[in-house]
N, C-alpha and C positions, 0 to 999 in steps of 0.2 A: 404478648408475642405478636405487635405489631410488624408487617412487611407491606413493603410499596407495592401495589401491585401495577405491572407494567402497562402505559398505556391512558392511566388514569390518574385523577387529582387525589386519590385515598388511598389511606394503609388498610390492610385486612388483617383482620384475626384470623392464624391457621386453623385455629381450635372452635370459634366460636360465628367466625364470620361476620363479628360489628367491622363495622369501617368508622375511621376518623379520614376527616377532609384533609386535607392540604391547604392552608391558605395562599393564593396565587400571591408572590409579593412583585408590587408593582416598581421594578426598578428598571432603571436603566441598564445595562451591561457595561462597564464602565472600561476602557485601557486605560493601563497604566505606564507613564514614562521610564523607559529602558534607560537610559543616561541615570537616569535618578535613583533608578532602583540597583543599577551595577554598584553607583556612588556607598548607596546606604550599606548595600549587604558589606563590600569593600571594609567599610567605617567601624561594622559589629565585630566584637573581638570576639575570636569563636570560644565557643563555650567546652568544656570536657563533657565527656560524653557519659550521659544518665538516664540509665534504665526504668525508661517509664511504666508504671507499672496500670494498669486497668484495675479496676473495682466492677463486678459486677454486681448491681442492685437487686437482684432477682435469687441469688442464693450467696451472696458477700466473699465469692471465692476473686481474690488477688490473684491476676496473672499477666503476661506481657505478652503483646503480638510481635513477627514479625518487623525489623526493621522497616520495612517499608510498608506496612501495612498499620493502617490507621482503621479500619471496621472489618469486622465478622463475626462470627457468633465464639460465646464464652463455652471455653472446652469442655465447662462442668454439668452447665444445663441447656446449654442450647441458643442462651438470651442475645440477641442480635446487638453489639456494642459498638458504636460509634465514638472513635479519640477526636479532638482537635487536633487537624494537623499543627497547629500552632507548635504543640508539646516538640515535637520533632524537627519541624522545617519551619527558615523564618518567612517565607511566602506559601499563603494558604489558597487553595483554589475560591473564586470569587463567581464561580456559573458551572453550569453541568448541564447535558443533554441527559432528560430521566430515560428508562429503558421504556421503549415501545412494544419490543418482541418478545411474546413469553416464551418461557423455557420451554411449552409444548408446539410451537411453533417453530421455535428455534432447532427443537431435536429434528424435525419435518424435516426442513432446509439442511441439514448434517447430513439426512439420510439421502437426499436427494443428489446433494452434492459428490456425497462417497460412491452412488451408484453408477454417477455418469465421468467415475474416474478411466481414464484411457491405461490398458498396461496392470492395473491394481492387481497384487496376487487374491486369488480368489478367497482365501480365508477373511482378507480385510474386508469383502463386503459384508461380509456377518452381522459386521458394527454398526450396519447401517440399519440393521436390524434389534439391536443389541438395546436396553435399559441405559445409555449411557445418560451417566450424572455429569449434568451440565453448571458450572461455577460463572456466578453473574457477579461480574467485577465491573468496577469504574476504572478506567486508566489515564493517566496523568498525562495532560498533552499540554503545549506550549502555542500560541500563537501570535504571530508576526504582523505589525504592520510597519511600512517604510514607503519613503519616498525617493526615488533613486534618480540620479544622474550621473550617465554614461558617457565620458569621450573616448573613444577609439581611435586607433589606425588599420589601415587594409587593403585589400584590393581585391577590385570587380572585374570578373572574366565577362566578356561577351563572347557569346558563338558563333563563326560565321564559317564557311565552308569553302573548298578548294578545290579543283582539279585533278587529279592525277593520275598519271599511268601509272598501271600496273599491269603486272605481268603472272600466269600459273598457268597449270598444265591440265590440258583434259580430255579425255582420251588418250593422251598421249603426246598429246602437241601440245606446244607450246604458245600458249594464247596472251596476247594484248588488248586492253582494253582500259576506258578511263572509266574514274571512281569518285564518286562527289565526298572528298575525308574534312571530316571536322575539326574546328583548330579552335581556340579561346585567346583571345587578344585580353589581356591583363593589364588594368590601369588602377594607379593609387590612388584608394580614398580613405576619409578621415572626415568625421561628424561628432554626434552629440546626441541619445537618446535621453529619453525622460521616461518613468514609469512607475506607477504608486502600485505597493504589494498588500494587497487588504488580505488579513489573516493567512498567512503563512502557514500551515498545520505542522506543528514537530511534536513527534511520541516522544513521551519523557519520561517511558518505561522501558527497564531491559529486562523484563519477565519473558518477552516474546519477539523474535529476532525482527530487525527494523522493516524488511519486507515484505514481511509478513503485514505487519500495521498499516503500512504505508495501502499497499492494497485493498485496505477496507475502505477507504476514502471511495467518492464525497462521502461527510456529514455536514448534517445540514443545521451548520453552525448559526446563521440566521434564528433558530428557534431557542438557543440555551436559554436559560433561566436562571436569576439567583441563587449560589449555593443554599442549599438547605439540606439538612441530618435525614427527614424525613422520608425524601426520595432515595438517600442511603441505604435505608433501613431494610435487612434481610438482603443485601448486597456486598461485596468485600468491595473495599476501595483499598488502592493503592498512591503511595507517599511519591512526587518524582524523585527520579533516581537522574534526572539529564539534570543538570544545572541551568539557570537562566543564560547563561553568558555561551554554554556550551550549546544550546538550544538556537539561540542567535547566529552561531557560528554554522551550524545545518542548514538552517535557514537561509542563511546569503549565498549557499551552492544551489540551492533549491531556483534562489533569485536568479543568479547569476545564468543558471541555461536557458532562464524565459531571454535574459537582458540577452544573452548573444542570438535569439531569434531575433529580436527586434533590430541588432544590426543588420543580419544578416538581408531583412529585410530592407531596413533605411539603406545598405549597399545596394542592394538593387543585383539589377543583371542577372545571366543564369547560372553563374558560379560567383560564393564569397570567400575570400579569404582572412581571416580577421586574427594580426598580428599583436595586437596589445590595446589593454580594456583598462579602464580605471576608471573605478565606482564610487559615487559617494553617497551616506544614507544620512537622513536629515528626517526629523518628525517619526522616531523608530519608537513605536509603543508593542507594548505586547499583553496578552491577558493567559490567566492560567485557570485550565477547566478540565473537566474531566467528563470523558465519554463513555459510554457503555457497552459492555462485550460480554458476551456467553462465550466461554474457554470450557476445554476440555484434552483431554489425552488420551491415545490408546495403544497397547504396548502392542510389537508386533515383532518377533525373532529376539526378543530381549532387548528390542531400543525403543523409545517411546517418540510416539506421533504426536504432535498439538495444532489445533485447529484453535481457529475462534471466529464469532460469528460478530456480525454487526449486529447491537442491540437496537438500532434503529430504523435499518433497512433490511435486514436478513441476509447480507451477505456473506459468503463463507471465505474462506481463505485458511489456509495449511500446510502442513508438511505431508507428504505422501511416499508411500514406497511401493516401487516397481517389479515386478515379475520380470523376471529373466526369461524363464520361459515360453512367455506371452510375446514378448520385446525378439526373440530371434525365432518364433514362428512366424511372426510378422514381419521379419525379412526375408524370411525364407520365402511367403509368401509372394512380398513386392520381385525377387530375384528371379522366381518363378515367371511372374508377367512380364514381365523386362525381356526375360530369355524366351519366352513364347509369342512379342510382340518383336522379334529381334529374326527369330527365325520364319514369322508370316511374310516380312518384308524380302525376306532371301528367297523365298517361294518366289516370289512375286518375280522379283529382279531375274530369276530363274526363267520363268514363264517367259517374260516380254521379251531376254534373248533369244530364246527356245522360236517365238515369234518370229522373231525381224529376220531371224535365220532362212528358214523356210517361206517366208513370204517375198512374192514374186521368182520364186523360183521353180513353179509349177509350169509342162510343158503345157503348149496350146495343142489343139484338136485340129 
């Protein structure tokens, strides 16, 4: 009943506490050619689809995970089982970041996070309180590299300033006076950016809605490591569910808003306008790895919440629900200040007529 434990190069015994090492393996992290690999998958004539089935070795009960799930523990005794994704999918992940944050750590940062929620009905802080059982999963991401070149067309506003009469009322009268108004003088431009995208991150799981994932970024892909089962071990991994091509396609809107910074920039000026873009990607590799996350869930009115944390940094990110009646004492509140800082000002104004009235109106002696 080996398990990785997080943070280190060894498995531990839950029962007995031996550890076995981890051997570091000394490789490189390899990308691999996107043109080559859309070709090949293209070429595989798809297979009917066959119910793989698991053996575990530990009590020889036969049984089948989840479609997209390639490791977790055998339902009968417990044994931590690790599939090749091979069996399922014909790209296997090639690196993985191991988990750094243990599950005692990770509940820390849950509780912390639930406590300093704005609006939370007060039952939900309970949970931050609460024994919740945290699930440490690996999840399937995609990553992007490309070299891009941008021609554009456009146009750069410059600002410059003018004169003008105008004319309002006050007191009562009708006043004239001039106004320095801003205008932008608009001229066409059209260039050429360039811009190399080193690892692109795209989730390649829909277990957890995409902004969710998206927000646990950075990872600090600089450290992955060769896949290996070992760091699996007492962890659920999951199979991607994004496809490689569909992945790429994320990917290039991801690209696409840094590329139209860098027009925006190369336009220049204090305003851009940028009429039509057209991208070309050359040298596009990618690599598939899988990172690490403490998930969980907690039911609240009969819908259920999901959190996950980053297994590498501790960061949290979730879905939350709000109090209504926290959310409209709190404007009942602000409405309050608004109308108490609405009527100090009417005093006021009150006052200084009250003032100007009376003053030098007083007889002399």
């Amino acid at each position: 009943m080996l398990k990785y434990q997080p943070g280190t190069q060894h498995q531990v015994c839950a029962y007995c506490g031996h550890k076995n090492d981890i051997s570091v393996k000394q490789e490189h992290i390899k990308e691999f050619n996107l043109a080559q690999a859309l070709h090949e998958l293209a070429a595989t004539q798809p297979s009917t689809t066959v119910s793989h089935q698991s053996h575990c070795t530990a009590c020889g009960a036969n049984f089948k995970f989840s479609d997209d799930i390639h490791a977790g523990e055998c339902p009968f005794c417990g044994t931590d089982i690790v599939i090749s994704s091979q069996q399922s999918k014909p790209l296997h992940p090639k690196s993985l970041l191991p988990f750094l944050i243990t599950e005692t750590l990770a509940k820390k940062k849950f509780s912390l996070w639930l406590n300093k929620l704005w609006f939370a009905p007060n039952k939900v802080k309970k949970y931050a309180h609460a024994d919740t059982k945290l699930i440490g999963i690996y999840l399937p991401y995609w990553t992007y590299d490309s070299q891009t070149e941008s021609t554009y067309t456009g146009a750069r506003g410059d600002t410059y300033y003018i004169n003008e009469r105008v004319s309002y009322r006050q007191n009562g009268r009708q006043v004239t006076t001039v106004k320095r108004v801003p205008k932008i003088r608009w001229t066409n431009a059209r260039g050429r950016v360039s811009h190399f995208f080193d690892d692109v991150l795209i989730g390649a799981s829909l277990s957890l809605p995409r902004q969710i994932l998206d927000r646990l970024q950075p990872w600090d892909l600089q450290n992955l490591v060769p896949y290996d089962e070992n760091y699996i071990s007492g962890f659920q991994s999951e199979l991607y569910q994004v496809n490689l091509d569909e992945g790429f396609d994320r990917a290039k809107q991801v690209m696409d808003g840094m590329i139209r910074q860098d027009i925006a920039y190369d336009i220049g000026g204090d305003h851009q306008r940028i009429h039509q873009v057209s991208t070309q990607h050359s040298q596009v590799t990618y690599k598939h790895c899988l990172l690490p996350v403490w998930s969980a869930a907690f039911i609240y009115r009969n819908k259920a919440y999901r959190f996950v944390i980053n297994g590498r940094t501790g960061e949290v990110q979730g879905e939350r629900p709000y109090s209504i009646w926290k959310i409209g004492f709190a404007v009942l509140i602000a409405l309050g200040i608004i109308g108490g800082l609405i009527y100090l000002q009417q005093i006021g104004a009150f006052d200084q007529v009250e003032y100007s009235s009376y003053s030098g109106n007083y007889p002399l002696n």
